[in-house]
C-alpha positions as CSV (number, residue, x, y, z in Angstrom):
1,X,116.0,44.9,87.4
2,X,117.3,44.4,91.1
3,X,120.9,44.9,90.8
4,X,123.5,43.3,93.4
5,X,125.5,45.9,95.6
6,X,129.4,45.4,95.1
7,X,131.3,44.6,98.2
8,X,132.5,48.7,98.8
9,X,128.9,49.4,98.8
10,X,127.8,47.0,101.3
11,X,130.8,47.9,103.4
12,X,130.0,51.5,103.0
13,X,125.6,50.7,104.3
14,X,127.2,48.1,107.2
15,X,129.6,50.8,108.3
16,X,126.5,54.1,108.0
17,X,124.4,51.2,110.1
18,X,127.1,50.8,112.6
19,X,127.5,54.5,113.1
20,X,124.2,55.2,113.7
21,X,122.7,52.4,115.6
22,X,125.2,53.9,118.4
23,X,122.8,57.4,118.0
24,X,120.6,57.4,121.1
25,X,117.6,58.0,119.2
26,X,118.0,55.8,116.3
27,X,117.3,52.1,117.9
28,X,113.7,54.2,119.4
29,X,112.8,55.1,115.7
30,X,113.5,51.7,114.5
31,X,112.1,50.1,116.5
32,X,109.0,52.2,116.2
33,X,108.9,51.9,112.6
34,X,109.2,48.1,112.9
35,X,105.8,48.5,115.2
36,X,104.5,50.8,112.4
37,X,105.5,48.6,110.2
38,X,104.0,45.6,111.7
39,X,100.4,47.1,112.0
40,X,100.6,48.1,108.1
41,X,101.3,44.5,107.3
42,X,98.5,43.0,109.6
43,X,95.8,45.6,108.4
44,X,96.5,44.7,105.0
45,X,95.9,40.8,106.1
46,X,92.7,41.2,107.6
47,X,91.7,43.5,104.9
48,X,92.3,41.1,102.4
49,X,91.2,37.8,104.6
50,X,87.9,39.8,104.8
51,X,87.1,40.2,101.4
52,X,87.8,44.0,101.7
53,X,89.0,47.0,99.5
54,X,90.6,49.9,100.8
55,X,87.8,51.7,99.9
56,X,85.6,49.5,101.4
57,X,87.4,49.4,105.2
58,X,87.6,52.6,105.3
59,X,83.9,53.7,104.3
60,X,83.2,50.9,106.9
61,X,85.3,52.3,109.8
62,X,84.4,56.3,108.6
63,X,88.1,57.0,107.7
64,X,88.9,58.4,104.3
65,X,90.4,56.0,101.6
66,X,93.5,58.4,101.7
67,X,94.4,57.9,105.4
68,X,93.9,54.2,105.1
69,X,96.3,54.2,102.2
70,X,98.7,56.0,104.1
71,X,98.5,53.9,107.6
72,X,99.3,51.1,104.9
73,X,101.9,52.4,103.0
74,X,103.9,53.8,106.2
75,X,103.1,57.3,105.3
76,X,101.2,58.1,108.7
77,X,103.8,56.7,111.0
78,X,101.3,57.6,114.0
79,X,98.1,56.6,113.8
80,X,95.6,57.8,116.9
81,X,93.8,55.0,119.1
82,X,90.2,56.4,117.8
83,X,91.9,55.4,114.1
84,X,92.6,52.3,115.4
85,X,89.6,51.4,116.9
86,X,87.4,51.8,113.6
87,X,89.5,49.8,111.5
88,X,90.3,47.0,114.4
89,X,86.1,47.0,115.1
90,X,85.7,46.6,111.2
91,X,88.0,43.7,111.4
92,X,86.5,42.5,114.3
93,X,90.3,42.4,116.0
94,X,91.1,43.5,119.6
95,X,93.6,46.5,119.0
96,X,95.8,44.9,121.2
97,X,95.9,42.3,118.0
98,X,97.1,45.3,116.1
99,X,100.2,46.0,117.6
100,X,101.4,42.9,118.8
């Protein structure tokens, strides 16, 4: 059950976010995650619009299940452009599509 965060609490997150969105680093990881992010969500679209396990994509574009799973679920943050390249192919996507 989702519960609600009392008002010290989300004072508490709001003032941690403040803090370290003023860390030079932290807006580049965000915002790379948010890319990350992004790619995760569109694979999984395209996966699904064509009819297609994990299993099956990744047999398909000569990855292992495992590192699809983890490009989906955020694990591997950093996919390579070879990576890419299968599964956008497969999907019959530019890999510009990808990461826009």
């Amino acid at each position: 059950m989702l519960k609600t965060l009392d008002k010290k609490t989300t004072s508490s997150v709001a003032s941690l976010e403040a803090r370290l969105a003023k860390r030079p680093g932290y807006r580049r990881a965000q915002a790379e995650l948010s890319t990350v992010a992004k790619v995760a969500a569109k694979l999984i679209r395209y996966r699904q619009e064509h009819g297609l396990s994990q299993a099956a994509l990744a047999g398909k574009s000569r990855l292992s299940r495992k590192a699809l799973n983890e490009i989906e679920g955020l694990v591997n943050a950093n996919p390579g452009l070879k990576t890419l390249e299968a599964l956008a192919g497969v999907l019959k996507v530019g890999v510009g599509e990808l990461l826009s």
